[in-house]
N, C-alpha and C positions, 0 to 999 in steps of 0.2 A: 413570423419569427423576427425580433430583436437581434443585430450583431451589436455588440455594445462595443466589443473590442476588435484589436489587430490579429487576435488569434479566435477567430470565429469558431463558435458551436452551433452547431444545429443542429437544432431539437425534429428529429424526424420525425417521433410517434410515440405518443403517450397510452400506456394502456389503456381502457375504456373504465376496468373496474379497479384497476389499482394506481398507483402513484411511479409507478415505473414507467421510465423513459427511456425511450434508442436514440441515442444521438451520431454526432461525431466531431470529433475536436479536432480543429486542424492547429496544428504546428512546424516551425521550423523544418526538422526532420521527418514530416510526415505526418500522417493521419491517424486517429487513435477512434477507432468502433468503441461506442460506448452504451451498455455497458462494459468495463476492460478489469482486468487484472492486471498488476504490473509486480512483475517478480521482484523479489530485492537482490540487488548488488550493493551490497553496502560500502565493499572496498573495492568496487572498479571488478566485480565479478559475482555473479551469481556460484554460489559455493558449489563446485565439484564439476561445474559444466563450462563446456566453448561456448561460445558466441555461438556462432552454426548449434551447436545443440541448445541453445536457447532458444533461437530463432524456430529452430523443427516444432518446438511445441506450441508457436502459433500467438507468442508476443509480442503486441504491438509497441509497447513501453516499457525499459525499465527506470528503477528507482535507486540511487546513488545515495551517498549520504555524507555531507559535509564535514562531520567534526569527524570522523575517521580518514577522509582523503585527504583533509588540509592537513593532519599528522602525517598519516605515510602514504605516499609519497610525496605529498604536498603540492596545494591548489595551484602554487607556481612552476614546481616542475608539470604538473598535465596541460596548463595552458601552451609554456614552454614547448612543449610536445604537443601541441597542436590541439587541444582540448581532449575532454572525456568522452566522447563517441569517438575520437582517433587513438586514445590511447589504449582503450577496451576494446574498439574495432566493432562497434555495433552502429549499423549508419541510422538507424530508427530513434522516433523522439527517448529521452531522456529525462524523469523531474529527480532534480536534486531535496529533500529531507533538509530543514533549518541546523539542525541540532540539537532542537530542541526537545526529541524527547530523551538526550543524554542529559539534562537537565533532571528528566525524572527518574532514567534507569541508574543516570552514576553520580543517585546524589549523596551519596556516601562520599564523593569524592570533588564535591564542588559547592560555590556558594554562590547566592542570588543577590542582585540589587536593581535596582532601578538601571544602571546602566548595563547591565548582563553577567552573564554567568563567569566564572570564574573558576576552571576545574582544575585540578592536579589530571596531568595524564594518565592513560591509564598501562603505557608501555615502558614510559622511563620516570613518573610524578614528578616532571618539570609543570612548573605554573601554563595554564591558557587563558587568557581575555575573552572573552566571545562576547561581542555585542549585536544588537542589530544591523548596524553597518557593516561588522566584520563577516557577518554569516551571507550579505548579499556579496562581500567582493571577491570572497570565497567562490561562492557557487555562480558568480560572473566568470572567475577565472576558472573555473569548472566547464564554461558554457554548456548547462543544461537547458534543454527547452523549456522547463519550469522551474522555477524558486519558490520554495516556502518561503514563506516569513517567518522569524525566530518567536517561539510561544514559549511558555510558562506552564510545562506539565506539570500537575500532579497527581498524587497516587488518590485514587478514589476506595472507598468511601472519603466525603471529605466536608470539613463545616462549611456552611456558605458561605462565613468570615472569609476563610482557606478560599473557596472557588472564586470568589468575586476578586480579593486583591486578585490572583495569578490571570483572572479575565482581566481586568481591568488593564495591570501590566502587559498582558500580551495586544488588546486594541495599539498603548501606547508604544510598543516595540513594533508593532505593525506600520503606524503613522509612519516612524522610522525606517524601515524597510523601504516601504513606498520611497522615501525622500530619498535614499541613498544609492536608491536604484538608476545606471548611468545606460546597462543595454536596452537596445530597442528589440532586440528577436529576442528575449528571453519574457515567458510570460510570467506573473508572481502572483498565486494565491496565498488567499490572508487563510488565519485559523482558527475556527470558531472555539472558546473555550467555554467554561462555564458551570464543571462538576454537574453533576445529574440534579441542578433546580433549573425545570425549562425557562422560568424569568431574568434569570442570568444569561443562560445559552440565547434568549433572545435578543436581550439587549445588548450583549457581544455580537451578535451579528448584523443588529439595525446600524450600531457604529460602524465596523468595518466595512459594511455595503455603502454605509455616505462617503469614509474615505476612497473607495473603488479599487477593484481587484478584477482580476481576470477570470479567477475562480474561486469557491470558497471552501475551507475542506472543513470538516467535523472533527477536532482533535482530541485528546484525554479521555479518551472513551477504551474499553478492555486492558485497564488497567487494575484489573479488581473489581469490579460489578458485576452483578447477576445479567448474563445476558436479555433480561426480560426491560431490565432495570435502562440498558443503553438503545434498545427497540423503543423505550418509551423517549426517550429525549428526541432519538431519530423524530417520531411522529409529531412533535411540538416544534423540531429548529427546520426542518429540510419545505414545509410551507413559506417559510419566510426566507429562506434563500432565493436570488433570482433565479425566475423558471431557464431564460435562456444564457445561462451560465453555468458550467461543471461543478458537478457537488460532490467531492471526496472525500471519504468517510477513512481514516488514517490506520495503519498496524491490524486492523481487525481482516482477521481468517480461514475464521472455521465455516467449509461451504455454505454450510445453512445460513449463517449470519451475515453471508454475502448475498445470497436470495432473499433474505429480509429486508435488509438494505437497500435493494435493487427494489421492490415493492415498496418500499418508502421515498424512494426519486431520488437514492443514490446512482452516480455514475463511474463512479473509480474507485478502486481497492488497491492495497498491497499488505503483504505479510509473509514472514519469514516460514511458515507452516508447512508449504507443500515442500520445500528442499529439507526443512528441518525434520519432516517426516520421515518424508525416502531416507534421509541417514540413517531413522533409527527401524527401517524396516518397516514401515509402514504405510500401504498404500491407499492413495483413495481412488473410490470406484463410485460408479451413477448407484449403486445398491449399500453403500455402506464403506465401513473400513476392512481392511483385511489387514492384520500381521502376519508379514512374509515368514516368519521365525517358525512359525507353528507344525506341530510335526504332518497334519494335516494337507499341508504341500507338497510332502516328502516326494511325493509320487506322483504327483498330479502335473500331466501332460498339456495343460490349455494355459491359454497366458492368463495374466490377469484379467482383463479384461478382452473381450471376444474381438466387438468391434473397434478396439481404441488402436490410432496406427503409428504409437510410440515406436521408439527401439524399444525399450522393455519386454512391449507387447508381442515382440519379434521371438520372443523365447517362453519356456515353461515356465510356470509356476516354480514345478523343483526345481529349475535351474537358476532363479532370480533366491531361492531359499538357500540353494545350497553354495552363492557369493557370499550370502553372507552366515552362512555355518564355516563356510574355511574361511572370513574374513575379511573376502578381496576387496579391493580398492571401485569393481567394476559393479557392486549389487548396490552401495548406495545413488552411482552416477546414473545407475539405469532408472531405480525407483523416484528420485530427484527428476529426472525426464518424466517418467508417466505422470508425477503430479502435476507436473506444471503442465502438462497436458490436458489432463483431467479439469483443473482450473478453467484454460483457456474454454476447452469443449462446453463449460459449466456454462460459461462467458457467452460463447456463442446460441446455445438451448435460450438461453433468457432472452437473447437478442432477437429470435426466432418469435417468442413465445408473446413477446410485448408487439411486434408486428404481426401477431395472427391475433391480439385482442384475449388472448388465452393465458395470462400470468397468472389470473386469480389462480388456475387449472395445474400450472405448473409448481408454483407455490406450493398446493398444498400434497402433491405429488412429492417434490423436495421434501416436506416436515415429516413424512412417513417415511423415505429413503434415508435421509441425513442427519436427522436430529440428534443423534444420539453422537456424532463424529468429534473424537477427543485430540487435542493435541497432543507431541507426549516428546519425551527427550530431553535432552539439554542444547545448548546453541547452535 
């Protein structure tokens, strides 16, 4: 094994018959088993939950996000305040999100150029700058243990014209990045862009690997494609990634797609899913989805899940049904806990499965359990 960088990974074990790896990445704040899931906190909190209940569910990392913190309460007051693991109060690594895919979600509300984006806010529509400079000094003053670098999303389907300028632009916002980066403990991965033509996605990536990075993630991917459609990109970019370097595959979700993923020689996840679930009542389990809603619960004395050792799992079924039949505050915080538990536990099973040589097994165990697992709600 290759250390290339100050923030070492090592590549434990590669499965035999698939492209899945256990690693583990060290950082700053600690150690990250990989493969990992990292919940979102987009504003300095994983929605509905404490720290300690974040932590119970068995995460190693979460995921921040710069162009909502540097609005409120801003990069300067959390530095001031002693950084974002003191001001959240989570001592475990942290990767801070460029920006960039507000670039693609609020682009009703911003415009592009060569020097960066340009957005009307989206709390008071006063003007923002965001260049690649401003996104690193951000998430410097943020001190996360990782930095994107600021990309060029867009919405896919998309002509190659469309994919290649916003690749293109984001190699050269990347260069950027790199250069304006002043910490030594903060690691920065680049981001692979490229719309769904793998000759793009590759040559976004042979660039960004000559400029050097610590990690490299997969971006613009579940923005509109047929999941079949971003599994095949997976298969043509994650070969030409460095083997002894973490490969993070950006926003995407849904269990299965993270067990795909994982057998393609992805090592890191994040997505808003499993908390955006639990709100809207719906849980996931090793067998499927279940909606808590259902009158089917009414009465049903067993928890969700048998052996899962959430709080959720602490109580019945009707009882997680009937928070949210009267409303409470307390049935999406619980459902929000089992998922991110569920996740983790997902997390752990693959990490089990690639050191016993058994992924191909677990794989296709998953596509029979999971496939069918939808997202559902609003934010």
């Amino acid at each position: 094994m290759v250390q290339s960088t100050q923030f070492p990974f090592e590549l434990l074990h590669t499965d035999t018959k698939t492209l899945a790896r256990r690693g583990r990445l060290n950082l700053p704040h600690g150690i990250v088993e990989t493969p990992a899931f990292m919940p979102v906190g987009t504003q300095g909190t994983v929605k509905g939950l404490t720290i300690d209940q974040v932590a119970s569910t068995g995460a190693h990392i979460l995921l921040g996000n710069t162009y909502h913190l540097s609005l409120r309460p801003s990069s300067e007051l959390i530095a001031e305040l002693g950084g974002l693991h003191r001001f959240m109060g989570w001592e475990k690594p942290i990767l801070t999100d460029s920006g960039g895919f507000q670039i693609f979600s609020l682009g009703d509300m911003n415009k592009v150029t060569e020097q960066g984006a340009t957005f009307k806010s989206h709390l008071d529509g006063s003007i923002i700058h965001l260049r690649p400079e401003d996104s690193i000094r951000i998430q410097e003053e943020l001190g996360s243990d990782i930095a994107m670098v600021l990309d060029h999303v867009i919405a896919l389907p998309a002509s190659d014209e469309a994919a290649k300028d916003a690749s293109e632009r984001s190699v050269r916002w990347a260069q950027r990045c790199k250069d304006s980066a002043k910490r030594k403990d903060q690691a920065q991965f680049a981001i692979v862009q490229g719309g769904l033509n793998p000759a793009l996605r590759i040559e976004c990536a042979e660039q960004l690997i000559r400029i050097g990075f610590d990690g490299y993630a997969v971006g613009g991917l579940s923005v509109g494609e047929p999941p079949p459609e971003m599994y095949r990109v997976l298969d043509k970019i994650c070969p030409v990634l460095p083997s002894d370097q973490p490969r993070y595959l950006m926003g995407v979700g849904r269990p299965i797609d993270l067990i795909e993923g994982i057998a393609r020689g992805i090592d890191m996840f994040d997505c808003v899913m499993p908390t955006r679930n639990g709100r809207n009542a719906s849980a996931f389990t090793a067998n499927g989805q279940l909606k808590m809603r259902n009158q089917c619960h009414a009465k049903d004395d067993s928890p969700i899940e048998e052996d899962c050792p959430c709080l959720a799992c602490k109580h019945s079924r009707a009882y997680i049904r009937h928070l949210f039949q009267a409303d409470e505050m307390l049935g999406p915080t619980l459902l929000s806990i089992h998922n991110l538990t569920f996740y983790q536990r997902l997390m752990g099973w693959a990490r089990k499965a690639i050191e016993d040589n058994g992924f191909d097994t677990f794989l296709e165990e998953q596509r029979q359990k999971l496939g069918t697992v939808q997202s559902i709600g609003p934010g």
